[in-house]
N, C-alpha and C positions, 0 to 999 in steps of 0.2 A: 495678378500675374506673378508665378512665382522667378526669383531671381536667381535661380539653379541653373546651371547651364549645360544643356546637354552634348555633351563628347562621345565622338567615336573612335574607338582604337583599331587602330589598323594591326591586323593582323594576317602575314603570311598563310596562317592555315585558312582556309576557305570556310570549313565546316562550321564556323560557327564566329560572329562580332559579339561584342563588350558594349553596352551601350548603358550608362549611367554606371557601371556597373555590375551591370548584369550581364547575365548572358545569354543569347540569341541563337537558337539553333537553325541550319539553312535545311532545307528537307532536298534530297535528289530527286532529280527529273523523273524519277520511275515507281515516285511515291504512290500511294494508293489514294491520295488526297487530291490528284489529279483525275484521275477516271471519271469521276463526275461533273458536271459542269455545274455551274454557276452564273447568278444573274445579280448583279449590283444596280442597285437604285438609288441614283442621285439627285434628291430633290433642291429643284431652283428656289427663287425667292417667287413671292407669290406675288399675283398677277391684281395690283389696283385696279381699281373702279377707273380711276382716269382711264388707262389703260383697254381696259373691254373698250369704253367709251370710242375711245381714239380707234382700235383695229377695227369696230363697227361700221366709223365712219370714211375712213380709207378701204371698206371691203363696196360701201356703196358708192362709192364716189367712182371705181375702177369698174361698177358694173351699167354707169350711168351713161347713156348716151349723149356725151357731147360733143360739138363741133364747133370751130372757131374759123368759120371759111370767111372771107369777105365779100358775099352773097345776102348772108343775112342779115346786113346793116340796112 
């Protein structure tokens, strides 16, 4: 892990932050990078075995017919 530490400068003019460094241009609302859309895909952590395991067994359990009357004692 590097022990650089990242800074931002505040600056009055909008068009553009300082970040390490460097500089960051902001793009206007009526850019052409807008016109298109886009779709982001965030993958989770993946799903153990326990896992399937366990949702198998709470999928059958909620489809099982039981009853707890005090009838069938």
């Amino acid at each position: 892990m590097s022990k650089k530490k990242k800074f931002l400068n505040k600056n009055t003019n909008k068009k553009h932050i300082k970040l390490n460094g460097k500089r960051i241009r902001f793009l206007s609302p009526d850019s052409s990078i807008y016109d298109t859309s886009s779709t982001i895909i965030l993958r989770g952590k993946p799903i153990t075995e326990k896992q399937k395991k366990e949702a198998k067994l709470l999928e059958f359990l909620s489809r099982a017919p039981i009853s707890f009357n005090d009838d069938d004692a």
